[in-house]
Structure formats: C-alpha cells, structure tokens
MDAnalysis code that builds the backbone (N, CA, C; Angstrom):
import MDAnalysis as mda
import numpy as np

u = mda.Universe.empty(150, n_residues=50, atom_resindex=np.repeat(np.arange(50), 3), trajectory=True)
u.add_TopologyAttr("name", ["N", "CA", "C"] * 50)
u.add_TopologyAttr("resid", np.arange(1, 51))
u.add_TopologyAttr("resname", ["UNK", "UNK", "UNK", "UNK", "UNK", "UNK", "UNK", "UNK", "UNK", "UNK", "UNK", "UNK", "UNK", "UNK", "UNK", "UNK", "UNK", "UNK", "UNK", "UNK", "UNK", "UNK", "UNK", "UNK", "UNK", "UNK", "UNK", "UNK", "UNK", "UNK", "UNK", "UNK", "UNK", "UNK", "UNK", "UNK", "UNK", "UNK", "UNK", "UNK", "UNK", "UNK", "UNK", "UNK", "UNK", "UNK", "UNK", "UNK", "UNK", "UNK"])
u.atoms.positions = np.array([
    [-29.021, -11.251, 22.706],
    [-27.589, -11.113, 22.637],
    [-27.196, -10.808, 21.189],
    [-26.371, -11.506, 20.243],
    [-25.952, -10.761, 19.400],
    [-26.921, -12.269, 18.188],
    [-26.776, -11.730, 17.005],
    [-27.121, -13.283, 16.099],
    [-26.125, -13.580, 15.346],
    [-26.116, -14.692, 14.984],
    [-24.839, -15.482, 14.679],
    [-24.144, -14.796, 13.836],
    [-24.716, -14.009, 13.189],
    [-23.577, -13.162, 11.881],
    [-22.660, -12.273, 12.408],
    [-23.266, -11.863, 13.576],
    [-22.537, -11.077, 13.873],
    [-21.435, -11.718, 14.854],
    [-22.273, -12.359, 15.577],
    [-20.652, -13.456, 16.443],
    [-19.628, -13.912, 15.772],
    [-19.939, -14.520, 14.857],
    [-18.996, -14.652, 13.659],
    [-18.022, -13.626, 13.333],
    [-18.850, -12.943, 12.908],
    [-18.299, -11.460, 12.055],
    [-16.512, -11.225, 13.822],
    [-17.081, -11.296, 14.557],
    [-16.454, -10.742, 15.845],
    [-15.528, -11.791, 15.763],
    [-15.848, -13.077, 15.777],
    [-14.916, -13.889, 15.799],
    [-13.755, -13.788, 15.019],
    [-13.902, -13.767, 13.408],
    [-13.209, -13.621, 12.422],
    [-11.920, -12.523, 12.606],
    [-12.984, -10.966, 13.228],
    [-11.963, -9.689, 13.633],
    [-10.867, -10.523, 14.694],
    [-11.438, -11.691, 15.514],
    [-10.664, -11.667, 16.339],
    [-9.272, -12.393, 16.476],
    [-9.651, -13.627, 15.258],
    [-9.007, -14.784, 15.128],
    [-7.669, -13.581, 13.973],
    [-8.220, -12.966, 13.346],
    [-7.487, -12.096, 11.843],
    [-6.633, -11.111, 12.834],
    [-6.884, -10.373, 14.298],
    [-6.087, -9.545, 15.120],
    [-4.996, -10.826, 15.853],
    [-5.334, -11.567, 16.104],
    [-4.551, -12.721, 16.738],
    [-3.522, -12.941, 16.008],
    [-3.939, -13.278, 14.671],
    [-2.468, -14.020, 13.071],
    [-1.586, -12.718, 13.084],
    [-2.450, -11.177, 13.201],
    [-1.361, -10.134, 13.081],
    [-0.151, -10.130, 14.225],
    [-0.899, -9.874, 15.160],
    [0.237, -10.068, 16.403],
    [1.246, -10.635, 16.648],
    [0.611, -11.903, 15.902],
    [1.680, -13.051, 16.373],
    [2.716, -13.104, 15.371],
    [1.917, -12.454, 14.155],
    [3.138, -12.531, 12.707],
    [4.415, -11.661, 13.115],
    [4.018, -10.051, 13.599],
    [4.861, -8.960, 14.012],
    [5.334, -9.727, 14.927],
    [5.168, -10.334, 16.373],
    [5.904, -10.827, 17.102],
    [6.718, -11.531, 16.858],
    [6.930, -12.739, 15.536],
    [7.135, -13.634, 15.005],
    [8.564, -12.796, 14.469],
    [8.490, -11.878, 13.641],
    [9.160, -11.197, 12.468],
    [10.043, -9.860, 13.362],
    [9.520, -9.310, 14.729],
    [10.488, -8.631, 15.633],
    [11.518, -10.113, 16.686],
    [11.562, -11.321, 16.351],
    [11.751, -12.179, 17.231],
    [13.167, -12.157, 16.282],
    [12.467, -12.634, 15.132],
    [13.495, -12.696, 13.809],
    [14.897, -12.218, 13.705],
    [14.199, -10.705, 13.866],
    [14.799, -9.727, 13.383],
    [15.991, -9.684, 14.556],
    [15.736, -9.594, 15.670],
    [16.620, -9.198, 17.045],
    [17.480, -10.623, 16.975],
    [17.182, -11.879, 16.407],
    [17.607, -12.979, 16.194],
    [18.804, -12.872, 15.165],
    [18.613, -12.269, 13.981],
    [19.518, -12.093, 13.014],
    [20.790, -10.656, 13.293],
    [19.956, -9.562, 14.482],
    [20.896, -8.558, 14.597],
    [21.909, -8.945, 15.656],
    [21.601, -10.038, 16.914],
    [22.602, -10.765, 17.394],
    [23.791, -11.588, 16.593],
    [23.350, -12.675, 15.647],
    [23.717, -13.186, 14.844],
    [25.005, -12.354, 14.010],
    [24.708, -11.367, 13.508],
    [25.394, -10.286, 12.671],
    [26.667, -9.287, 13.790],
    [26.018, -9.025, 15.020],
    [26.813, -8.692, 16.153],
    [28.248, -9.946, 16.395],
    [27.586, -10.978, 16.424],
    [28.762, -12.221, 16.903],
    [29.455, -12.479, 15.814],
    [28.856, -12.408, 14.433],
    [29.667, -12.375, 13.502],
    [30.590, -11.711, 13.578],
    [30.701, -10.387, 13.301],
    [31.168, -9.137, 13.227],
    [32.541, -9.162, 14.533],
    [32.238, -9.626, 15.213],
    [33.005, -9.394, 16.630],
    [33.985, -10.932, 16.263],
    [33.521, -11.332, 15.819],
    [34.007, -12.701, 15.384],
    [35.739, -12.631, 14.491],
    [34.958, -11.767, 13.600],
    [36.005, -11.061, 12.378],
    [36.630, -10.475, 12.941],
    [36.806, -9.778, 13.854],
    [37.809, -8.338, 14.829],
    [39.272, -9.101, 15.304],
    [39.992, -9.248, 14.694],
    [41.491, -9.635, 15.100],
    [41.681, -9.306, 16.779],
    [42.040, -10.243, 17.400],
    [42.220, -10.336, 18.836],
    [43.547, -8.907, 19.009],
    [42.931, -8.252, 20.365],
    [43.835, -7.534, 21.095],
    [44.708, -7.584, 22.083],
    [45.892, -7.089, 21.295],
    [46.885, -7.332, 22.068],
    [47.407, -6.654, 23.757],
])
C-alpha cells in the first residue's frame, strides 16, 4: 500500500484542503452576513412613505 511518508504527506494535503474550505466558507458566510446587515441598515435610514 502506500509507506507512511507518504500517508502522511496525503493526510497533511488533506487536513491543509479542509482549513481552506472552511476558511472561504467561513469568510463568504461573513460577507453575505455583513451585506444583509448594511441592506437593513440602509432601509432603516429611508424616511417612511407616505
């Protein structure tokens, strides 16, 4: 099968693709979090219609 350096080696790619994902997921969660935020603000400020 494979020897340990290399399982490793695979592991590492895999655990280091995992932290990316989750960071971008993390930071598009954010982001759609703060452009709501800025929406309700904004609508917030808009003087009621008469």
């Amino acid at each position: 099968m494979f020897d340990l350096r290399t399982e490793a080696e695979m592991r590492l790619h895999s655990e280091r693709t995992a932290r990316e994902l989750a960071l971008k997921k993390q930071r598009a969660e954010a982001d759609e979090a703060r452009a709501t935020t800025e929406v309700t603000a904004a609508a917030d400020m808009d003087p009621p219609k008469a």
